[in-house]
N, C-alpha and C positions, 0 to 999 in steps of 0.2 A: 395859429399857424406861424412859423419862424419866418424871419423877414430873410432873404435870399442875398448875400452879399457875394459880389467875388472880391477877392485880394489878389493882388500881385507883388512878391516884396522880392528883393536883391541886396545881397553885402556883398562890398569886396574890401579888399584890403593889398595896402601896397607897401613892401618889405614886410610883406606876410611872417609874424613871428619875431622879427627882429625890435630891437629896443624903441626904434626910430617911426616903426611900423604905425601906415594913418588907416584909420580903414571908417567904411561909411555902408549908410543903407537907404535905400530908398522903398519905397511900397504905395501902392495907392489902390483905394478903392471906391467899389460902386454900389453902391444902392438904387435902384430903378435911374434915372437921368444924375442922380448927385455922384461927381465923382471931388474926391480928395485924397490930395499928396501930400506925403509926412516923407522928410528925410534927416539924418542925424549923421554930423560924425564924430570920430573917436578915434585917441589917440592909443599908442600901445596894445593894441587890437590882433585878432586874428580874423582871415574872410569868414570860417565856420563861425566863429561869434556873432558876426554880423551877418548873415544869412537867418542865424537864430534869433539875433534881437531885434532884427527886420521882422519878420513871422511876431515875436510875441509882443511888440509894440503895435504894430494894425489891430492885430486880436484883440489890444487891449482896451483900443475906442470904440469896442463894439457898446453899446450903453445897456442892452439887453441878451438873452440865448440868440442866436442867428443860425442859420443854415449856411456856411460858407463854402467857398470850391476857395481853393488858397494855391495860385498859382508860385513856382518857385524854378529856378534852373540849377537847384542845391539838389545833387544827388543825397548827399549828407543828409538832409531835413525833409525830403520827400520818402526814400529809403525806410529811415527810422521809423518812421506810423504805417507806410504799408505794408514793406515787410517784419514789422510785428519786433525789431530793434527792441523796440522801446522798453515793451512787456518784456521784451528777456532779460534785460538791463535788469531792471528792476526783482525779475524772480532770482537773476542771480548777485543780489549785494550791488547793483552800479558795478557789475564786471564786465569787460568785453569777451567775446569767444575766447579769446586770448587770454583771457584771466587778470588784462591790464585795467586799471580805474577808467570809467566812461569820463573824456572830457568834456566840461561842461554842463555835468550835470545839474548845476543848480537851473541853470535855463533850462534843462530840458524838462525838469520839474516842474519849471513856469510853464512851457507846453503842455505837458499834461493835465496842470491845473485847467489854461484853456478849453482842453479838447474836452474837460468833463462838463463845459460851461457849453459850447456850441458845437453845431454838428458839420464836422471840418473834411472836408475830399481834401486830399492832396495830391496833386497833380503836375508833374515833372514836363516843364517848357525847355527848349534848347534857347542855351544862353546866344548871345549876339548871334543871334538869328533873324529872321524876319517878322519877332513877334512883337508888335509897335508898342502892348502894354510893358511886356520884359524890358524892351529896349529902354521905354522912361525910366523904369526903377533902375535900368544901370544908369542912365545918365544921372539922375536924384544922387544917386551915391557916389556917384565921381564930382558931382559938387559939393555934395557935402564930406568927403576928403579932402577939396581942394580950400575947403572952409576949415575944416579942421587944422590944415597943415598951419595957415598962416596966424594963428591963435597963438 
């Protein structure tokens, strides 16, 4: 039987897109009483990036297959695997409906290599809400922006 983790991860980024632009993520997770936080920042960044490098960095210290619920407040990242993005992406060449290149795809390939390793819910939290786990993973990324910047 797979070992039951939950995740909660957040990126933001500040001068979202521009040259100057810092951006950061936070995520922490739980395994029965052990909980642990990871946060990184990055400079020249976009928030989707780090929404997605939050997600596949937790994922990635999983040491075995796990059962996850992967909490996020990224319509972007939650979106994509439920409503089935992902698979379309892919059936059509990494096009969007639009017929424009998927950005990001190299991570989001990282995602899928994931999802084919562990068995992942994704499940859509409202950001700066009242949810105390989301709220850490914003504040982890606002530190690690504030780490980033001064590097």
């Amino acid at each position: 039987m797979k070992k039951e983790v939950i995740i909660y991860t957040d990126g933001g980024c500040r001068g979202n897109g521009n040259e100057e632009a810092v951006g950061g993520y936070g995520a922490v997770l739980i395994y029965k009483d052990t909980i642990r936080t990871i946060k990184k920042g990055f400079n020249k960044t976009t928030n989707n990036i780090m929404e997605l490098t939050a997600a596949i960095d937790a994922l990635s210290l999983l040491k075995e297959p796990c059962k996850v619920k992967l909490y996020s407040d990224s319509a972007y990242l939650v979106n994509a695997f439920n409503n089935k993005w992902v698979q379309k992406w892919q059936i059509n060449g990494w096009k969007t409906a639009n017929k424009e290149p998927v950005k990001n795809k190299e991570l989001w390939e990282k995602l899928i290599e994931l999802s084919k390793i562990h068995d992942i819910e994704f499940i859509k939290v409202k950001g700066h809400a009242d949810d105390e786990l989301n709220n850490l993973c914003d504040k982890l990324a606002n530190e690690a922006m504030d780490e980033a910047k001064k590097v």
